[in-house]
Backbone as ProteinMPNN parsed JSONL, in Angstrom:
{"seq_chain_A": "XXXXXXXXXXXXXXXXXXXXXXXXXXXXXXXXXXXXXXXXXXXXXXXXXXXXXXXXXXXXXXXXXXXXXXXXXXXXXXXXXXXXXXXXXXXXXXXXXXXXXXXXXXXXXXXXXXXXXXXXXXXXXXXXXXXXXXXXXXXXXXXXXXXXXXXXXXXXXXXXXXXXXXXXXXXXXXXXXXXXXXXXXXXXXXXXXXXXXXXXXXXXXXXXXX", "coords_chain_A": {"N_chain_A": [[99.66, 155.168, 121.171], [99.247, 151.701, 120.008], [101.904, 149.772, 118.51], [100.782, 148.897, 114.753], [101.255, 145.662, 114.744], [101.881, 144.891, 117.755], [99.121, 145.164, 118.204], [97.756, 143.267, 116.921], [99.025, 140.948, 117.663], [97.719, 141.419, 120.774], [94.98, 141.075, 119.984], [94.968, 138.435, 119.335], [94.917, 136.982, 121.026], [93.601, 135.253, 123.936], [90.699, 136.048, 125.824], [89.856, 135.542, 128.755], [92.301, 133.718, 130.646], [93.67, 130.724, 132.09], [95.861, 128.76, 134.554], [98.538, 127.04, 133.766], [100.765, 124.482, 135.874], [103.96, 123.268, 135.336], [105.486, 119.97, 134.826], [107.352, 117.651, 135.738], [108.792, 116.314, 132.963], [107.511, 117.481, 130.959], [106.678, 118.882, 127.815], [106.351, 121.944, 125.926], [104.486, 120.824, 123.644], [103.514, 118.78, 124.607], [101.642, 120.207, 126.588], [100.232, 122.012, 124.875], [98.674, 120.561, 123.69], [97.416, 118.717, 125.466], [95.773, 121.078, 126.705], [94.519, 121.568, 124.457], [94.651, 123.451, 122.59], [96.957, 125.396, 119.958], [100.354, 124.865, 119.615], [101.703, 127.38, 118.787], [99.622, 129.654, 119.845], [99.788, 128.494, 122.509], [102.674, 129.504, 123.107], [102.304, 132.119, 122.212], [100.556, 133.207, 124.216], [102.378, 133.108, 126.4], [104.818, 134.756, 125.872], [106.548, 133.154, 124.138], [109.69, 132.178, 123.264], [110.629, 129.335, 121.236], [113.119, 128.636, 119.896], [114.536, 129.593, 122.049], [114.358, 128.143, 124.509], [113.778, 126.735, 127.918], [111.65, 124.537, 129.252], [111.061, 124.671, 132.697], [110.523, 122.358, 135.652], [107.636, 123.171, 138.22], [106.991, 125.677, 136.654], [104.772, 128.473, 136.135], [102.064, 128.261, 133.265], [100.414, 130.146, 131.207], [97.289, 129.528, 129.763], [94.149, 128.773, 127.587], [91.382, 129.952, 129.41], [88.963, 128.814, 128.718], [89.561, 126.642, 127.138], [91.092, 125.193, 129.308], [88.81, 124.0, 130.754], [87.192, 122.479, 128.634], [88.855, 120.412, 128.431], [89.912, 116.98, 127.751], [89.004, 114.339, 130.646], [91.281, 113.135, 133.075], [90.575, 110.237, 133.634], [89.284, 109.318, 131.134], [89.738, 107.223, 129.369], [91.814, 106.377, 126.109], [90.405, 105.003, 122.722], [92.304, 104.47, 120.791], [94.564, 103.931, 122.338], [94.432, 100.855, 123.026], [95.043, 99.744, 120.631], [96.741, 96.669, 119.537], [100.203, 95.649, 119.996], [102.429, 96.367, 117.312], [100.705, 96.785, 115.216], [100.707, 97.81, 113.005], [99.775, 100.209, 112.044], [100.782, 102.899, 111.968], [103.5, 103.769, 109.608], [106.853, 103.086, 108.942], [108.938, 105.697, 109.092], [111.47, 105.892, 108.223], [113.873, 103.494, 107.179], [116.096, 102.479, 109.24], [118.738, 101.791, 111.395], [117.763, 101.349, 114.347], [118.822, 102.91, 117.121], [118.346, 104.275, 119.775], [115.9, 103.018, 122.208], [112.687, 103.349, 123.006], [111.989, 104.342, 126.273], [112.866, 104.173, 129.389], [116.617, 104.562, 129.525], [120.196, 104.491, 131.208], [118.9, 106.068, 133.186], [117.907, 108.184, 132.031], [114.821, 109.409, 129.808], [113.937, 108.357, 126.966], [111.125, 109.218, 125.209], [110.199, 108.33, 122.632], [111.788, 107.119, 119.521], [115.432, 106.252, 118.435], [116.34, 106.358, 115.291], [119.575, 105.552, 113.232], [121.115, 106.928, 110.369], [121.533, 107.579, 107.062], [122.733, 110.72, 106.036], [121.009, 113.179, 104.971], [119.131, 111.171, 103.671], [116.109, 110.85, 102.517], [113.201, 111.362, 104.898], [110.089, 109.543, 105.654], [105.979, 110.415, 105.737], [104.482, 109.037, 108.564], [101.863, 108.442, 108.491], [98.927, 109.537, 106.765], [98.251, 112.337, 107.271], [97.654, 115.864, 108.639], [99.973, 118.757, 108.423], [100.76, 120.254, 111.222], [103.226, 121.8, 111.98], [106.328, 123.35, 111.383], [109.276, 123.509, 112.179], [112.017, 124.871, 114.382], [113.316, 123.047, 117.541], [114.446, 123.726, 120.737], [117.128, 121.689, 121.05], [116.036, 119.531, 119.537], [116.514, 120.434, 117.26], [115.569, 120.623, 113.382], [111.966, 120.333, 113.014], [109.326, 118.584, 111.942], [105.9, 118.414, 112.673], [103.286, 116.147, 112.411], [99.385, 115.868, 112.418], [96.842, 113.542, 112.663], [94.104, 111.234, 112.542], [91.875, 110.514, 114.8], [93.083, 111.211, 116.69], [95.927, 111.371, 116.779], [99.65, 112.313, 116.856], [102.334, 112.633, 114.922], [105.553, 112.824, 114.977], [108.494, 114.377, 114.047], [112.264, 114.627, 114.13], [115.527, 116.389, 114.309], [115.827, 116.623, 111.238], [117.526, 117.456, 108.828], [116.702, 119.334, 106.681], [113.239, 120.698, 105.841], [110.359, 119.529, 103.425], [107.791, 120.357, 103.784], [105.33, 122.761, 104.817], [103.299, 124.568, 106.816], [100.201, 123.173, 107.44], [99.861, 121.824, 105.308], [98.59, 118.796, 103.126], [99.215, 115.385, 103.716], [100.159, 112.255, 102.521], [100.361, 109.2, 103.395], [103.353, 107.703, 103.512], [105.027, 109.825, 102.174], [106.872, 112.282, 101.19], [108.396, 113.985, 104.039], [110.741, 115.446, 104.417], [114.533, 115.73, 105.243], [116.768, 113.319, 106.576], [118.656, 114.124, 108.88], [121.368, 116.114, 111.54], [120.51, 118.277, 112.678], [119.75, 120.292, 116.136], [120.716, 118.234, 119.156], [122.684, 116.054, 118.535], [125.462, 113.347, 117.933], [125.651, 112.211, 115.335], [124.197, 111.299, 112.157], [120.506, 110.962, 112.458], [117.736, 110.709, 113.046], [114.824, 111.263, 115.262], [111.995, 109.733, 115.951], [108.454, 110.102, 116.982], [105.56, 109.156, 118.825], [102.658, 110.562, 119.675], [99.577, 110.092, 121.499], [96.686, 112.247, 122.407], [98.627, 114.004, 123.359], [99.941, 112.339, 124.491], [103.275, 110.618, 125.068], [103.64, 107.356, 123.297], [104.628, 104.17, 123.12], [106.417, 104.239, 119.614], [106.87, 101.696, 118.959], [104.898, 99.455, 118.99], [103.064, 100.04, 117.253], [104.078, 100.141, 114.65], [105.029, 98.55, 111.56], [106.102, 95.324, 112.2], [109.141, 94.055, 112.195]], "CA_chain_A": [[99.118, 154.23, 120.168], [100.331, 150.586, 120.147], [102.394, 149.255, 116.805], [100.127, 147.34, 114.277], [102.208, 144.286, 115.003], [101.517, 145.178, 119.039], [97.86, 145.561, 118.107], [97.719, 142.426, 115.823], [99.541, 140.184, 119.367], [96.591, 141.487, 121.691], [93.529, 140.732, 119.306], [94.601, 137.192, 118.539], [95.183, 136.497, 122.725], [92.319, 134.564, 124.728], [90.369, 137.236, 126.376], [90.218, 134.945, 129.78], [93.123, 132.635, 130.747], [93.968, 129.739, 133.505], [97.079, 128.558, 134.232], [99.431, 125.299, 133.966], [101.775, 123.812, 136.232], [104.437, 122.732, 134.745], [105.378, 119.135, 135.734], [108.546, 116.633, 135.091], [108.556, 115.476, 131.809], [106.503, 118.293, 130.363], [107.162, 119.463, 126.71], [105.561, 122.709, 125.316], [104.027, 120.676, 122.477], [102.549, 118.094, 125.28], [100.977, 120.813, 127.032], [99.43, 122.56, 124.135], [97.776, 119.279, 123.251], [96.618, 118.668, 126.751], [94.969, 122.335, 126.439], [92.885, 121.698, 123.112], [95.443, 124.928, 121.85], [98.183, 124.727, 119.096], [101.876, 125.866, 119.849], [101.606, 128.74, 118.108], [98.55, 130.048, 120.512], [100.601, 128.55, 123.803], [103.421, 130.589, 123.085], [101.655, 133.966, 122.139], [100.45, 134.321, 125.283], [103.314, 133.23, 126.961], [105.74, 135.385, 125.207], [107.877, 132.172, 123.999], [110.545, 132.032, 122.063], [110.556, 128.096, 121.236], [114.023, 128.157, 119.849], [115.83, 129.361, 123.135], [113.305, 128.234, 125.908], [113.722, 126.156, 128.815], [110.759, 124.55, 130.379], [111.428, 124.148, 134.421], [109.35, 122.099, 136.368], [106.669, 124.268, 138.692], [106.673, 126.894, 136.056], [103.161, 128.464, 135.571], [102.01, 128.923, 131.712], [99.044, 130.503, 130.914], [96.375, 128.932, 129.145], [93.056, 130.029, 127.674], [90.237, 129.511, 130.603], [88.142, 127.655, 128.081], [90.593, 125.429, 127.124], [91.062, 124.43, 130.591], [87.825, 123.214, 131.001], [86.714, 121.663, 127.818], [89.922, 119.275, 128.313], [89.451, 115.824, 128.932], [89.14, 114.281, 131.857], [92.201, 111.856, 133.221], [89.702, 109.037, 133.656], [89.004, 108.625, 130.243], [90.76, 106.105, 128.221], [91.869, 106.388, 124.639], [90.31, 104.229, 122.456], [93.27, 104.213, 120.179], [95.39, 103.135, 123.306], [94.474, 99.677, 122.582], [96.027, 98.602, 119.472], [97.459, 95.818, 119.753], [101.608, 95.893, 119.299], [103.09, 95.801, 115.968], [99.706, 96.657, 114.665], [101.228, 98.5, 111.544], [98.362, 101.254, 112.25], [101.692, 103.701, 111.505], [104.222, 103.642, 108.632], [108.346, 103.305, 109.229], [109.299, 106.965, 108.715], [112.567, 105.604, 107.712], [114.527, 102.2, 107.451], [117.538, 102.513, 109.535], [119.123, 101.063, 112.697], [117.559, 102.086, 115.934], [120.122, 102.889, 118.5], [117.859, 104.202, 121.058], [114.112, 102.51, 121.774], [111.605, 103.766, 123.923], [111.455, 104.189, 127.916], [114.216, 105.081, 130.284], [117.742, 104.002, 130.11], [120.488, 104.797, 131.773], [118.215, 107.123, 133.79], [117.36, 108.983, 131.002], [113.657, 108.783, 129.502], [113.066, 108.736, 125.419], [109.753, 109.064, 124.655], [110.862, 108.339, 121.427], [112.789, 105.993, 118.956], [116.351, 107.156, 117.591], [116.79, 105.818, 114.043], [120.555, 106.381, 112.748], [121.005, 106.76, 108.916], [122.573, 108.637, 106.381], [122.603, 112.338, 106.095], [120.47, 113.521, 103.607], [118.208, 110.615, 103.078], [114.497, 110.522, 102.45], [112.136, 110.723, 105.717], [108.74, 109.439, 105.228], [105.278, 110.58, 106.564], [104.289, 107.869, 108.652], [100.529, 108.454, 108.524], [98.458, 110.703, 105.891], [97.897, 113.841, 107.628], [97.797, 117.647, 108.272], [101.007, 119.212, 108.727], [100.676, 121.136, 111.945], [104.406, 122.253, 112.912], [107.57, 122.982, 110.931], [110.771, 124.883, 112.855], [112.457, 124.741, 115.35], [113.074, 123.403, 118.922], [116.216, 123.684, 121.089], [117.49, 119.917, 121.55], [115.413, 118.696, 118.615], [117.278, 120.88, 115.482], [114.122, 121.025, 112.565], [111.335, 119.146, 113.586], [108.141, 118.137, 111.883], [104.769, 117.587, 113.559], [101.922, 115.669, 111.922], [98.2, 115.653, 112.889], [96.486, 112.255, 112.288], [92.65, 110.819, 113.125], [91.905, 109.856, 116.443], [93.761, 112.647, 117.955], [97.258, 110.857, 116.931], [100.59, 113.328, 116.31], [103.875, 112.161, 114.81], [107.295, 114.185, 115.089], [110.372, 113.78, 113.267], [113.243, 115.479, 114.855], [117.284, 116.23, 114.253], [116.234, 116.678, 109.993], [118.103, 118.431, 107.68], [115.695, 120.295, 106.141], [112.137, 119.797, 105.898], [110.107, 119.665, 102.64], [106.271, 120.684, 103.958], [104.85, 123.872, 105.414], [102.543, 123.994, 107.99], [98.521, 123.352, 106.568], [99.942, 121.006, 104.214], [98.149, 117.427, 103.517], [100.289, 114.6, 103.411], [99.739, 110.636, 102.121], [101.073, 108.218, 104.088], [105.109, 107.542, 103.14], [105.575, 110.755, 101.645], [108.469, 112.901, 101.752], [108.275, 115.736, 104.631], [112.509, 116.178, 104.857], [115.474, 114.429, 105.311], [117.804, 112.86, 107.657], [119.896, 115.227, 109.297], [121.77, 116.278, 112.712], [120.311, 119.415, 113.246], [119.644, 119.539, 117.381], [121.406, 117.593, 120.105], [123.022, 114.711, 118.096], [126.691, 113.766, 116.845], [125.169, 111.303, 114.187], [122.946, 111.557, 111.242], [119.776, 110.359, 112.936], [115.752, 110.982, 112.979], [114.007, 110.829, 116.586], [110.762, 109.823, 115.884], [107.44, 110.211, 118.284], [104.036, 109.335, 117.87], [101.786, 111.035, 120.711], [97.489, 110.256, 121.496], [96.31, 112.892, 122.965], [99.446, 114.801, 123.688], [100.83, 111.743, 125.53], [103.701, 109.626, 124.264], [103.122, 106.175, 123.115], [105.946, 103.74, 122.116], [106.296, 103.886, 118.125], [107.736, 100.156, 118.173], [104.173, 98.964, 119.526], [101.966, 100.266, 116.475], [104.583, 100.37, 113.672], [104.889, 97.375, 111.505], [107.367, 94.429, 112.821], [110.582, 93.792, 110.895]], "C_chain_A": [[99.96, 152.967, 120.108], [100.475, 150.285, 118.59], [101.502, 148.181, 116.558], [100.426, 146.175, 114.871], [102.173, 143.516, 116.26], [99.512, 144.571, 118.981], [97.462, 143.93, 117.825], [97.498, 141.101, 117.481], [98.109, 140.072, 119.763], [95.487, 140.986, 121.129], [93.614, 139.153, 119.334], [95.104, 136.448, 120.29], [93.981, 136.159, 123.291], [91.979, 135.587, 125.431], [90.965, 136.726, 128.165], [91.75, 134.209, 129.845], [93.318, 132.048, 132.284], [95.345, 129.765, 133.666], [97.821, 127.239, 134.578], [100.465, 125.482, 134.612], [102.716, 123.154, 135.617], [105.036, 121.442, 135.343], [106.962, 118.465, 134.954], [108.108, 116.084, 134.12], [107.995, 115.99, 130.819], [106.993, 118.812, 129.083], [105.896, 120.911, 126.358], [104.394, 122.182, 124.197], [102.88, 119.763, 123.407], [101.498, 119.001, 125.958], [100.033, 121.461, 126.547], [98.214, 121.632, 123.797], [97.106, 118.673, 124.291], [95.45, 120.08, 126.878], [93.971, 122.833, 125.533], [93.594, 122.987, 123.07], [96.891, 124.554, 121.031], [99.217, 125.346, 120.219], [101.511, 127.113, 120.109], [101.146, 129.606, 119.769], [99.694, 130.108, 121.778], [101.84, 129.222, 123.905], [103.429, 131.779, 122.63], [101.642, 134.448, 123.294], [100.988, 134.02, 126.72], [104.61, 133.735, 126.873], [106.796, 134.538, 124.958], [108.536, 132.372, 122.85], [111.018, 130.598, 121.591], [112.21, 127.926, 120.29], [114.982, 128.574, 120.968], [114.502, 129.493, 124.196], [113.631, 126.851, 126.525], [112.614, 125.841, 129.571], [111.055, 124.191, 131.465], [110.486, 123.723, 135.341], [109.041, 123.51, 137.935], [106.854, 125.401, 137.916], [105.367, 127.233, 135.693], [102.982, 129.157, 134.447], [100.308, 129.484, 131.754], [98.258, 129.817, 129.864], [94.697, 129.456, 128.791], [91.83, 129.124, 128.447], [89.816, 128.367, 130.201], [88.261, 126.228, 127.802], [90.807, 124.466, 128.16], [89.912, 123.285, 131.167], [87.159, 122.626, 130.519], [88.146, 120.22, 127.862], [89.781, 118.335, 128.843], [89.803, 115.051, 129.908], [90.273, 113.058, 131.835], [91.469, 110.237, 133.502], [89.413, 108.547, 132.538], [89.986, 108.046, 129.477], [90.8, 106.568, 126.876], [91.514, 105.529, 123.862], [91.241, 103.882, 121.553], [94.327, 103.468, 120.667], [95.428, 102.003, 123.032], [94.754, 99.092, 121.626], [96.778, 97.837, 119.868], [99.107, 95.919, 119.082], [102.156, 95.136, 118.182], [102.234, 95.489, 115.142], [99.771, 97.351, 113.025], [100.083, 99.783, 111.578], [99.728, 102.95, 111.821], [102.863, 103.13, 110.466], [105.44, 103.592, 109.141], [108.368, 104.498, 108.625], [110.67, 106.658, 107.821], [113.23, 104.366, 108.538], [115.915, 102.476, 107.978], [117.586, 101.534, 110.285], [118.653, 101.446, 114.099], [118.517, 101.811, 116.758], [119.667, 103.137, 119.654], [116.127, 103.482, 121.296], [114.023, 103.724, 122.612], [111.693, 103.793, 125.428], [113.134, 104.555, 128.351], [115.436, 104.267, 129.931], [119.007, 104.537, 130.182], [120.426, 106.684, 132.653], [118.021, 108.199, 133.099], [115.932, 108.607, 130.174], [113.741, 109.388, 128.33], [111.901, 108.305, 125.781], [109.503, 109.103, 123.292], [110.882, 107.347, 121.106], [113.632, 106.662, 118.398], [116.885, 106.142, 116.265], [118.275, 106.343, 113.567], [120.508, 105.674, 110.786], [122.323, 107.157, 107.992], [121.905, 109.898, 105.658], [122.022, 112.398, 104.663], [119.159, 112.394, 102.971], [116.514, 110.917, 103.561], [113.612, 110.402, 103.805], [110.577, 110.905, 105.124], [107.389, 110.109, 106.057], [104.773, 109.07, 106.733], [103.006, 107.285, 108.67], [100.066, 109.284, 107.431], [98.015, 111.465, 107.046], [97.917, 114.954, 107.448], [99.17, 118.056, 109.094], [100.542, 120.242, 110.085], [102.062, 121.878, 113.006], [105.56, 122.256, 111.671], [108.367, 124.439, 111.206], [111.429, 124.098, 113.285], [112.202, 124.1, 116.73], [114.207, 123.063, 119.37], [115.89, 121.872, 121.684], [117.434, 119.378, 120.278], [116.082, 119.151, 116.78], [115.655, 120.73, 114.821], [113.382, 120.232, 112.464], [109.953, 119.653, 112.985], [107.088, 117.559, 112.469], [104.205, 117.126, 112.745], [100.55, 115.328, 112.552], [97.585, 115.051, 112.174], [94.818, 112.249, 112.684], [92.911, 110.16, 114.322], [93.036, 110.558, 117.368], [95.807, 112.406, 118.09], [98.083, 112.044, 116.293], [101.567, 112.501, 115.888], [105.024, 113.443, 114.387], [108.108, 113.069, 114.783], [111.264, 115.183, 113.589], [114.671, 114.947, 114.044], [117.117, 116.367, 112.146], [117.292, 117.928, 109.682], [117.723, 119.342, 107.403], [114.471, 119.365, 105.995], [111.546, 120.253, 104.425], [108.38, 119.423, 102.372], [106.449, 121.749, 104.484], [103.363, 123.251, 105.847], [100.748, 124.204, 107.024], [98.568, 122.244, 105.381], [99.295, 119.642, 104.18], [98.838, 116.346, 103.293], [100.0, 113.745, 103.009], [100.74, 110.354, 103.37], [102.338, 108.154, 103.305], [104.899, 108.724, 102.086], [106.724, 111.705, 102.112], [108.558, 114.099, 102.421], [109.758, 116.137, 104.998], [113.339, 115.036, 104.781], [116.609, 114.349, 106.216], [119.037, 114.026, 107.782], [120.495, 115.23, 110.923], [121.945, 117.506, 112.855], [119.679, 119.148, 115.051], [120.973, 118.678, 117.992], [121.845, 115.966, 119.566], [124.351, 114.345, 117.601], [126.738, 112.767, 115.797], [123.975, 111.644, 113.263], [121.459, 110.684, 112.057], [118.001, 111.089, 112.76], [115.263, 110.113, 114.368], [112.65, 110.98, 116.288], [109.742, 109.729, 117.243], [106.115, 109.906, 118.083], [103.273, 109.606, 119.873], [99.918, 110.209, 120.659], [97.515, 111.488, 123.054], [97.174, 113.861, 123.854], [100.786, 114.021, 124.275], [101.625, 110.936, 124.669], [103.274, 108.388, 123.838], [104.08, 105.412, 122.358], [105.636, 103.486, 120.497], [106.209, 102.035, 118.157], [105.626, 99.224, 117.981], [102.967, 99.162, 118.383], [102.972, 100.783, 115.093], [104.678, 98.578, 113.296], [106.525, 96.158, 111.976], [108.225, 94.646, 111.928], [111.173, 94.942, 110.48]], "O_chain_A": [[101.189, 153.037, 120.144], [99.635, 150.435, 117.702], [101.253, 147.169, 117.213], [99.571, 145.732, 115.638], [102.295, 142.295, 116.366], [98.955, 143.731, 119.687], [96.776, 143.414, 118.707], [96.513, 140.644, 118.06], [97.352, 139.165, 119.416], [94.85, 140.295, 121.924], [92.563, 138.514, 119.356], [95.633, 135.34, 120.377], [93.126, 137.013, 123.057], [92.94, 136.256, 125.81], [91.952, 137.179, 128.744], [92.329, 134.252, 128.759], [93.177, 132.666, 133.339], [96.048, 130.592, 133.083], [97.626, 126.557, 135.584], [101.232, 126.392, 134.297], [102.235, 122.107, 135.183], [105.211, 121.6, 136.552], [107.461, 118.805, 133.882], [107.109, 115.368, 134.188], [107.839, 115.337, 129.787], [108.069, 119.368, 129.306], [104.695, 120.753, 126.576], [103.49, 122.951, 123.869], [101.674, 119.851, 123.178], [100.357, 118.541, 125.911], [99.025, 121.694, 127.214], [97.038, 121.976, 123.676], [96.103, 118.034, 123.974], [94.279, 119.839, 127.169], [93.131, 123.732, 125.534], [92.942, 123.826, 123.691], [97.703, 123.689, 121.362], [99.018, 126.006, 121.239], [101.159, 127.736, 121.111], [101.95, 130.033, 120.598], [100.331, 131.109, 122.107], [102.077, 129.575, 125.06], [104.436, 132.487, 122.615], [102.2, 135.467, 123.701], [100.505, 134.369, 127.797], [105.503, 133.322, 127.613], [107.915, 134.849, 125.365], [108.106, 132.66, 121.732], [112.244, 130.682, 121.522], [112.383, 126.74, 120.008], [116.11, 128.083, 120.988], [113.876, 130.488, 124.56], [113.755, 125.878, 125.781], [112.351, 126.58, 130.521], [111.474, 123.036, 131.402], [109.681, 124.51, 135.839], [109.807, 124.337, 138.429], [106.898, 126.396, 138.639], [104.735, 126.447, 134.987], [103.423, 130.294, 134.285], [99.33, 129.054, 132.366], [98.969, 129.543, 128.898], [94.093, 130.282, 129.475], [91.46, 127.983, 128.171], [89.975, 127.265, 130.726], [87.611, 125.204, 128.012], [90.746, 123.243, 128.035], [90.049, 122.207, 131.745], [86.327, 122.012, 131.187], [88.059, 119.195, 127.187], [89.561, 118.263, 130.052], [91.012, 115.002, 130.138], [90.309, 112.203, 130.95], [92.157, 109.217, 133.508], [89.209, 107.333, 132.545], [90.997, 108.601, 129.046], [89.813, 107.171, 126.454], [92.38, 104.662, 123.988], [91.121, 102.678, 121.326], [94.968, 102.637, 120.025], [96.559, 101.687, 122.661], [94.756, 97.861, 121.633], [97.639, 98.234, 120.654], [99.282, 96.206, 117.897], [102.33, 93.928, 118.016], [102.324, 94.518, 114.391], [98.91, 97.291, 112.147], [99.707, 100.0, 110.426], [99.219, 103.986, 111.394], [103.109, 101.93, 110.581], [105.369, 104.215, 110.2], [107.814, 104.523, 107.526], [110.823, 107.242, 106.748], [113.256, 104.139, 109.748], [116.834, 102.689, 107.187], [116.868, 100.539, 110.187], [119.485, 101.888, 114.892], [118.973, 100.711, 117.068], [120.155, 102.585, 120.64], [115.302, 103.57, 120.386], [114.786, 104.657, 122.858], [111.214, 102.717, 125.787], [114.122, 105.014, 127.778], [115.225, 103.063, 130.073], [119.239, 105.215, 129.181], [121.122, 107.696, 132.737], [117.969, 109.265, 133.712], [115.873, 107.423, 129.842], [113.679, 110.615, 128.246], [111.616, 107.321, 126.464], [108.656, 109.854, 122.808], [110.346, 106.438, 121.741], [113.244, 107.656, 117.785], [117.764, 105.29, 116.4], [118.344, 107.568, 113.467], [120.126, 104.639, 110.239], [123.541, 107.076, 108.147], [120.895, 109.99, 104.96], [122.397, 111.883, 103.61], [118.409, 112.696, 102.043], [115.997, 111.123, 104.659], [113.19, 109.255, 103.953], [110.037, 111.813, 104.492], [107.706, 110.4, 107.211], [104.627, 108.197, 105.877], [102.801, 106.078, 108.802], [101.016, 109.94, 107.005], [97.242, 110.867, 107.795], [98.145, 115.393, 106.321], [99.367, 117.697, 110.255], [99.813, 121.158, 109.703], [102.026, 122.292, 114.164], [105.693, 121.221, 111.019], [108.286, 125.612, 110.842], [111.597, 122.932, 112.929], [111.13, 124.37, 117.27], [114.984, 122.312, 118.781], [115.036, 121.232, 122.299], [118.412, 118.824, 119.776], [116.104, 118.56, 115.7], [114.67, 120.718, 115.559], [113.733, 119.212, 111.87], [109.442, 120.73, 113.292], [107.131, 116.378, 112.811], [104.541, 117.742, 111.734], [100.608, 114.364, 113.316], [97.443, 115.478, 111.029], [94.331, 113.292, 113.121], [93.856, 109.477, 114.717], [93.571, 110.328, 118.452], [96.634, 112.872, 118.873], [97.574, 112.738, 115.413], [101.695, 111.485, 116.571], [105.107, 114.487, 113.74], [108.339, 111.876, 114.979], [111.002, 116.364, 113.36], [114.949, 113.889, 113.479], [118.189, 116.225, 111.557], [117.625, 118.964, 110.259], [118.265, 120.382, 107.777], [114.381, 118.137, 105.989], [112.061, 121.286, 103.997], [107.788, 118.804, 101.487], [107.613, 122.03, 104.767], [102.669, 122.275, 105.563], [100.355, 125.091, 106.266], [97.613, 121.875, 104.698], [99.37, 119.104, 105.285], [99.218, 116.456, 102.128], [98.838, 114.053, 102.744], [101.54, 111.038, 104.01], [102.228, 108.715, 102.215], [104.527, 108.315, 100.986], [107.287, 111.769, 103.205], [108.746, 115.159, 101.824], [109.972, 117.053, 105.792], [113.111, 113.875, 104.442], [117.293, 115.324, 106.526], [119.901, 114.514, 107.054], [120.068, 114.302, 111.61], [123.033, 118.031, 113.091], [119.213, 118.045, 115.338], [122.027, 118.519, 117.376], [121.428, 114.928, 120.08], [124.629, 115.062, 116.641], [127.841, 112.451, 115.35], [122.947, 112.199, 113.651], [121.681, 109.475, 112.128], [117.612, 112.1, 112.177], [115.272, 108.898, 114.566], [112.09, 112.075, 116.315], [110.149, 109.358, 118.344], [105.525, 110.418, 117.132], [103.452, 108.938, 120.891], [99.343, 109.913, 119.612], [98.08, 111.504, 124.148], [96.713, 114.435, 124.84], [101.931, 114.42, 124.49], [101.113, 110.477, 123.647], [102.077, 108.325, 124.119], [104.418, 105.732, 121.218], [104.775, 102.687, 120.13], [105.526, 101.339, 117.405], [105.273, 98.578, 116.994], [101.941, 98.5, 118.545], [102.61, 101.808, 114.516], [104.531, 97.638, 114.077], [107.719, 96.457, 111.963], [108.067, 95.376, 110.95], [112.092, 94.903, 109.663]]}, "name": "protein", "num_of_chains": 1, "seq": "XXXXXXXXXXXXXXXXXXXXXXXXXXXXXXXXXXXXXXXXXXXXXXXXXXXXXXXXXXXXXXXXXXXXXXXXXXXXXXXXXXXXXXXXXXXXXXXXXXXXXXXXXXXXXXXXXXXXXXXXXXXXXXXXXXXXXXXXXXXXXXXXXXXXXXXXXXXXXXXXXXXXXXXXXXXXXXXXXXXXXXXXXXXXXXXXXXXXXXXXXXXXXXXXXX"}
């Protein structure tokens, strides 16, 4: 007989599944969101443990069949893509100093922005949305997702503590945690992210100027 708990696992697993390549640059959270499947789901039925996991490029994840093939196609454009930069279409999560932007440097790629602050203060939501993430991930220390319209995500990484649970609805500048250096950091800081469609997209370019 398998343990409830055993039982519980198998029922809530895709009957079919495909499977992903894993590629340079690949995050668990990008992949789920390329898959039309949360986290959660992509690490059920890959037995993950998302606070000690390593993704390695060519690793193959499983995915559910369906998923695979309702996902859209690389030809289509985002119509969100086009905002014009410094369209304010997102909120400042928090007023600090950015120390790191966006894009590679010295051969290292954020897909990011690193705001530094002080410990303990106030981060904002930078959109009204649905809370769809609050833990863990190794690098990132306690990291908030947000799910937006038009298929947009924002993450706040390295808090303190966070002050939503997942399902929650947010306003725009509200308070989901606060500045911390939990994760890979030796400064109080907040790495923010704003994704379409799983893919990065520089914050600076759709947050407001100044």
């Amino acid at each position: 007989m398998f343990h409830p708990s055993i039982l519980l696992l198998l029922c809530t697993l895709p009957l079919a599944a495909a499977s992903y390549t894993v590629r340079k640059g690949d995050t668990l959270y990008g992949i789920a969101q390329k898959s039309n499947i949360s986290i959660d789901t992509l690490c059920r039925m890959n037995r993950i443990d998302v606070k000690h996991y390593t993704l390695k490029r060519g690793m193959r994840l499983a995915i559910p069949d369906a998923a695979k093939k309702t996902s859209p196609p690389k030809a289509v454009v985002s119509k969100p893509a086009s905002v014009p930069a410094g369209s304010g279409l997102f909120l400042w999560p928090y007023r600090g100093s950015v120390v790191r932007g966006y894009g590679l440097s010295e051969n290292v790629m954020n897909t990011g922005i690193d705001i530094r602050g002080n410990f303990g203060d106030p981060v904002m939501s930078a959109r009204a949305g649905v809370v769809e993430y609050v833990g863990t991930m190794r690098g990132y220390g306690t990291v908030v997702i947000l799910k937006h319209e038009n298929d947009y995500n924002s993450i706040y990484a390295h808090l303190s503590e966070s002050a939503v649970k997942k399902g929650d609805a947010v306003a725009g500048n509200a308070v989901i945690g606060k500045l911390g250096m939990s994760g890979f950091t030796d400064a109080p800081e907040l790495h923010f992210k704003i994704c379409v469609k799983g893919k990065p997209k520089n914050p600076l370019t759709i947050l407001p100027k100044g």
